[in-house]
N, C-alpha and C positions, 0 to 999 in steps of 0.2 A: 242263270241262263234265261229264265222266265221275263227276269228286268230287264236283260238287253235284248229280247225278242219285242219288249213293248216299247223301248224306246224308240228301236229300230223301225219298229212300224209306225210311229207317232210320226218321225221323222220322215219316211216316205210319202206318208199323206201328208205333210204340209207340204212337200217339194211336189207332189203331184198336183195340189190343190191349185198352188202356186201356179206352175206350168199350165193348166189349165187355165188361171182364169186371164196371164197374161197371153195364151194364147188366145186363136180362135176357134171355138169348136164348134159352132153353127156359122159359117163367110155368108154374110146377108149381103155386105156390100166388099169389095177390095179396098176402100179406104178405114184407117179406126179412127172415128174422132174420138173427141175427148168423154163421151161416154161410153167407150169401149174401156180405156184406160183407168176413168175412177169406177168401173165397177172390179177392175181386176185388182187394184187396188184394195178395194172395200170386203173382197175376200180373205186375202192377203192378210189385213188388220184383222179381222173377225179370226182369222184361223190365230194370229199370232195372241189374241185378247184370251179366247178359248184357253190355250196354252198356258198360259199365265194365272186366270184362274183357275183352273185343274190343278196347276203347282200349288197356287195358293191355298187350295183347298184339303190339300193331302199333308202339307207341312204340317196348316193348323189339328187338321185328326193325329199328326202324332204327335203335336205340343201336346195338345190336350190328353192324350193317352199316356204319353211322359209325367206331364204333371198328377194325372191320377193316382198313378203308382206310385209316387214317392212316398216317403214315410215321415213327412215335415208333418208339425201341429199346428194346431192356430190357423192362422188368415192365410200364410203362404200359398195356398192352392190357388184361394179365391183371388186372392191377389197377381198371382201370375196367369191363372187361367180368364179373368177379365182384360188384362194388360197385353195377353194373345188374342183375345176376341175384337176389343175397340181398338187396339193400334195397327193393325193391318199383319203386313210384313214384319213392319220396323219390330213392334212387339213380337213377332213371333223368332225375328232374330235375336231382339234385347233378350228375351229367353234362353236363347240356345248358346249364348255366348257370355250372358251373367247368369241367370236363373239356376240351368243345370249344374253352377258350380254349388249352388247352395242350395241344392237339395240333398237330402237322404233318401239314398238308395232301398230299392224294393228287398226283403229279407228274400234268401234264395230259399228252392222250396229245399222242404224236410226237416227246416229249424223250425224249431217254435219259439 
């Protein structure tokens, strides 16, 4: 319930954002030239840029929290936890679509 209340609101502020900046919210003059139009624009980008790294940001905190947990030895960690950090996306996808198959899972609690 909590996820789709913040998506929902993500999504209203950018279509508000939006709306605002290709509107007009201060009419200085009745005509828009073209510096009306690239600044609603350059909102527009900046709100979509924001969006993107926020995804990007939260993917990588649970690559990285994925990867801590596993119970691989050796390099494996360091090796997929670098190959998430320097490759952007791409590695944090190459992870979640080769990596997580070759790891070993977190022991559930109350085994030793």
């Amino acid at each position: 319930m909590k996820r789709r209340m913040l998506i929902l609101t993500m999504g209203l502020l950018l279509v508000a954002l939006a709306s605002l900046a290709w509107g007009n919210p201060l009419p200085v003059s009745h005509s828009s030239g073209p510096d009306e139009w690239f600044f609603g624009f350059m909102i527009l980008f900046y709100c979509v840029f924001f969006l993107i790294m926020a995804a990007y940001y939260v993917f990588l905190i649970l690559a990285l929290v994925d990867i801590a947990r596993a119970q691989n030895e050796g390099n494996w960690k360091l090796m997929w936890a670098l190959i998430s950090i320097f490759a952007g996306l791409i590695g944090i996808a190459i992870y979640y679509f080769v990596g997580r198959h070759e790891r070993i899972p977190p022991k559930p609690k109350g085994t030793a």
